[in-house]
NUVEX-476636 format. One record per residue (C-alpha): x, y, z; residue number from 1. Coordinates in nm, 2 decimals. Each point is the difference from the previous one (the first is absolute). Layout:
<pts>
((X, Y, Z), NUM)
...
</pts>
This chain:
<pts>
((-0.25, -0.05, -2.80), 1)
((0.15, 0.20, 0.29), 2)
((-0.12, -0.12, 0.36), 3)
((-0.05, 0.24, 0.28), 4)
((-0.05, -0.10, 0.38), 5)
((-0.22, 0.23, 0.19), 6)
((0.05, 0.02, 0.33), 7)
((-0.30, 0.16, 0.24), 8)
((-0.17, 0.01, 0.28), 9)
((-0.38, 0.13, -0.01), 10)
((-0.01, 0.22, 0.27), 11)
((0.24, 0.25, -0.19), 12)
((-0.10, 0.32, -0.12), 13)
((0.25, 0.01, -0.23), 14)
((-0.05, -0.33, -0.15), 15)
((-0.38, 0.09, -0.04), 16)
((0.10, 0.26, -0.19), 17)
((0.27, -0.09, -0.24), 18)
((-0.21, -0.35, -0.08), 19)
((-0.19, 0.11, -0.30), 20)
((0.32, 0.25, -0.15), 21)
((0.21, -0.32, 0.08), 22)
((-0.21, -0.27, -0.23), 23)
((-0.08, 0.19, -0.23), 24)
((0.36, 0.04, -0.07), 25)
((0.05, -0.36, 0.02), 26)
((-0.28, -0.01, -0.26), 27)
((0.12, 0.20, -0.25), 28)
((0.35, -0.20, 0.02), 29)
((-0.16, -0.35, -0.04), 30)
((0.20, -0.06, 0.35), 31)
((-0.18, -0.30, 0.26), 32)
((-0.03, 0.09, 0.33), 33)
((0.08, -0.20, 0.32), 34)
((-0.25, 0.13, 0.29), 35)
((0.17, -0.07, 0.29), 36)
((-0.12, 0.10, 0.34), 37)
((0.24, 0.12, 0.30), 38)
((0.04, 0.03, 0.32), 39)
((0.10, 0.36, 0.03), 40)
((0.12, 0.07, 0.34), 41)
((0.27, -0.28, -0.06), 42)
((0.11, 0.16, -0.28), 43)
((0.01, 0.32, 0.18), 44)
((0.18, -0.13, 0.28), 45)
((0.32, -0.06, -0.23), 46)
((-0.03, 0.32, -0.19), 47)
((-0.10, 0.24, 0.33), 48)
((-0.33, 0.11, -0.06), 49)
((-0.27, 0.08, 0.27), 50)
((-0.37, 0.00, -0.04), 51)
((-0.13, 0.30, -0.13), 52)
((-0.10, 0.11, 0.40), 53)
((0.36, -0.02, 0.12), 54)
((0.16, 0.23, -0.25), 55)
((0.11, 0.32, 0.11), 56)
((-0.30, 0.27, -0.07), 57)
((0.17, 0.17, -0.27), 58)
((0.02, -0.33, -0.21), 59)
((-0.35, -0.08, 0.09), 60)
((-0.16, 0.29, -0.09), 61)
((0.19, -0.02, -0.39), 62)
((-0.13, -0.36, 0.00), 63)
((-0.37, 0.18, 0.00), 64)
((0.15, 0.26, -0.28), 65)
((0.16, -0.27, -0.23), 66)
((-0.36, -0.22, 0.06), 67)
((-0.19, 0.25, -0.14), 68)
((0.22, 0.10, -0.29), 69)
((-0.01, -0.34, -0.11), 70)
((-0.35, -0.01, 0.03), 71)
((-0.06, 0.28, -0.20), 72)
((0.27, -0.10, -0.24), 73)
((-0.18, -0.33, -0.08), 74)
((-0.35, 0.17, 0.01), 75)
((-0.05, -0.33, 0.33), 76)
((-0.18, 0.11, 0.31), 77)
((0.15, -0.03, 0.36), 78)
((-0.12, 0.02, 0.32), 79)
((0.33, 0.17, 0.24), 80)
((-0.18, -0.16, 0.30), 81)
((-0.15, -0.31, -0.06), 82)
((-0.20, -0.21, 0.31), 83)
((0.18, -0.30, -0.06), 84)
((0.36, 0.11, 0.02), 85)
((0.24, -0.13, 0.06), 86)
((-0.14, -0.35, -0.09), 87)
((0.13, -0.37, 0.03), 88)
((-0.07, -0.08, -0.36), 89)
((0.14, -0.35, -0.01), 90)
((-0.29, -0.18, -0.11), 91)
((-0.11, 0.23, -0.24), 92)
((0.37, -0.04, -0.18), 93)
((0.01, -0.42, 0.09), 94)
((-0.33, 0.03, -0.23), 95)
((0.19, 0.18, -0.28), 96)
((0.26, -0.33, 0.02), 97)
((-0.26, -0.26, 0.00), 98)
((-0.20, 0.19, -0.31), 99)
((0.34, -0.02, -0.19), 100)
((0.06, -0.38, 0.13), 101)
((-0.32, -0.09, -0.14), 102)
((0.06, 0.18, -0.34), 103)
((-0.18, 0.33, 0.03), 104)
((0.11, 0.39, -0.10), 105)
((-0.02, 0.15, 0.38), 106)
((0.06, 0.34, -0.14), 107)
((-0.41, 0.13, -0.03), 108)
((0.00, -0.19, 0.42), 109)
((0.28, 0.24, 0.05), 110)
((-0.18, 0.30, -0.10), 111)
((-0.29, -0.05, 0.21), 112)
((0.22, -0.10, 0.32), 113)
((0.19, 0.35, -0.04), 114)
((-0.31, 0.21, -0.11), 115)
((-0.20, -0.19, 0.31), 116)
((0.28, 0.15, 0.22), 117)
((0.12, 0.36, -0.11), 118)
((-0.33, 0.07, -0.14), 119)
((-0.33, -0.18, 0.20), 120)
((0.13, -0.04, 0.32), 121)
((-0.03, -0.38, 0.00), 122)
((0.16, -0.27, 0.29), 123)
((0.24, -0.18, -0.25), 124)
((0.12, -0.20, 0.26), 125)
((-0.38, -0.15, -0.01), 126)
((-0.07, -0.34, -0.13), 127)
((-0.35, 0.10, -0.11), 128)
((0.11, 0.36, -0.20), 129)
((0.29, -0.26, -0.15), 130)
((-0.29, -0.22, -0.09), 131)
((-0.22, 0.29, -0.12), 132)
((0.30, 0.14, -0.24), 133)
((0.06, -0.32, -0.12), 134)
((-0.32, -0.06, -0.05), 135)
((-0.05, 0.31, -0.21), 136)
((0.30, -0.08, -0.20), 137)
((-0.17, -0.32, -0.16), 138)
((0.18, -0.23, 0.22), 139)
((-0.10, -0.27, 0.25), 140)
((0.07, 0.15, 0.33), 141)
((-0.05, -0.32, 0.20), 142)
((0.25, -0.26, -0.18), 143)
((0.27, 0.32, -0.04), 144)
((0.02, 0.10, 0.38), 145)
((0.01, -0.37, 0.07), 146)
((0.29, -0.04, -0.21), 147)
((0.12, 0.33, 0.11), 148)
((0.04, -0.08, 0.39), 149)
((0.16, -0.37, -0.06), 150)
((0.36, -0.01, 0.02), 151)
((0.11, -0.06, -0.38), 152)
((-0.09, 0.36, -0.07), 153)
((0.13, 0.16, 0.38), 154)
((0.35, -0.23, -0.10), 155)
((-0.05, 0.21, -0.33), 156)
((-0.04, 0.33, 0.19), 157)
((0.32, -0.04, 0.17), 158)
((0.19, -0.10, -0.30), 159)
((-0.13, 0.27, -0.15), 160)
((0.15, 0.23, 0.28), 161)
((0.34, -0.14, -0.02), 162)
((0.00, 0.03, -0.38), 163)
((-0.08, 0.38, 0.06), 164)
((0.27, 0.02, 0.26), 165)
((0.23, -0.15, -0.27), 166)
((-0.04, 0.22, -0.23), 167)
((0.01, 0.30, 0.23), 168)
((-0.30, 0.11, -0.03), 169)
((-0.02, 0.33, 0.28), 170)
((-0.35, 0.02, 0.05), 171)
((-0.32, -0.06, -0.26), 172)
((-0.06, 0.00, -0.29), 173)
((0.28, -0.14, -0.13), 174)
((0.01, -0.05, -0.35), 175)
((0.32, -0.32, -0.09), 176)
((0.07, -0.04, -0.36), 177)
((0.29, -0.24, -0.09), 178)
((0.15, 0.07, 0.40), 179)
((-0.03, 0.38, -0.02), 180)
((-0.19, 0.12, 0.29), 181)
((-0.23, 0.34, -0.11), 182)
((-0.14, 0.15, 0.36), 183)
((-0.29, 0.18, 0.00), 184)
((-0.31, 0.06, -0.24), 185)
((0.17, 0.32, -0.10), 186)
((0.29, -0.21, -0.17), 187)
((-0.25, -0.15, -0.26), 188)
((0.14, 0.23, -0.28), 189)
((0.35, -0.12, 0.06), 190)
((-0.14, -0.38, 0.01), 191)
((-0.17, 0.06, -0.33), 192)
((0.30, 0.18, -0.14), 193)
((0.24, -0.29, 0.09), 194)
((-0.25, -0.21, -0.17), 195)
((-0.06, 0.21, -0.32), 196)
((0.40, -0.02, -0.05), 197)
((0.07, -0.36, 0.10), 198)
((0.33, 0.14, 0.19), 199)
((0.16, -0.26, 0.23), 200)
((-0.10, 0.05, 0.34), 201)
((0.25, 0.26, 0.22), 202)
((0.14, -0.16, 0.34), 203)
((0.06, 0.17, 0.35), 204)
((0.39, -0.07, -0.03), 205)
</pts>
């Protein structure tokens, strides 16, 4: 059974978007998933990205082109200007960890975290709208943030980090299967093609 490391950070557009295309893939190719949480702006300090509000204008208004492409593309909604952006979403991600600690599929959590930001205009970086979508996803809010904000799953979090430095992961989501590094929800064809053909994986060399 093929294992796949998924790399994110909740706050991204791009992760909201691919999430659904990207399991569902997974899915169909019996593959397990590793949810793993990052913290992106050490990953983009490495691969020289800037937030989305230090790009030059001309890369920031294709950002808003390629958002709603997507969008339409995978029949999601998106709000271009949400309230609460940009938005510390550590806890809301430390929760993800300490949900797959305690045994739990994060993946339906995930949704609502992404939907709560790039569609309702919801304060993710609030304990009590973490609580709430946690809450609503069948889970007991309470004993997960308490787990989530002790420091077995923040030593977790920055493993999680280093592992996506590692593997050279650019920016999120990044997709690893057997230490190939697939960037980007737009690269979930060629992930699902390496895994319909079982080819070994290709190196940067």
């Amino acid at each position: 059974m093929p294992v796949i490391d998924y790399y994110y950070y909740g706050g991204s557009p791009f992760t909201y978007l691919g999430h659904r295309a990207f399991l569902d893939m997974a899915a169909r190719h019996d593959a397990t998933v590793n949810f793993k949480p990052v913290k992106l702006f050490e990953l983009w300090a490495l691969s020289g990205a800037v937030p989305p509000a230090k790009r030059p204008p001309v890369r920031q208004r294709y950002r808003r082109l390629e958002l709603q492409r997507i969008s339409e593309a995978r029949s999601l909604q998106i709000n271009l200007n949400p309230k609460h952006f940009p938005v510390d979403m550590s806890h809301a991600d430390r929760a993800v960890i300490a949900l797959v600690e305690a045994g739990h599929d994060p993946s339906g959590y995930m949704e609502r975290v992404f939907s709560g930001v790039w569609v309702e205009d919801a304060d993710l970086s609030d304990r009590d709208t973490i609580a709430g979508k946690l809450a609503d996803s069948g889970f007991d809010a309470d004993a997960i943030l308490e787990a989530a904000e002790g420091p077995a799953v923040a030593g977790i979090y920055d493993g999680n980090t280093r592992e996506a430095i590692a593997a050279d992961a650019v920016g999120v989501p990044a997709y690893v299967l057997n230490g190939e590094v697939y960037w980007g929800q737009d690269r979930v064809e060629y992930l699902e093609r390496a895994l319909a053909s079982g080819r070994p994986p290709f190196r940067a060399q």
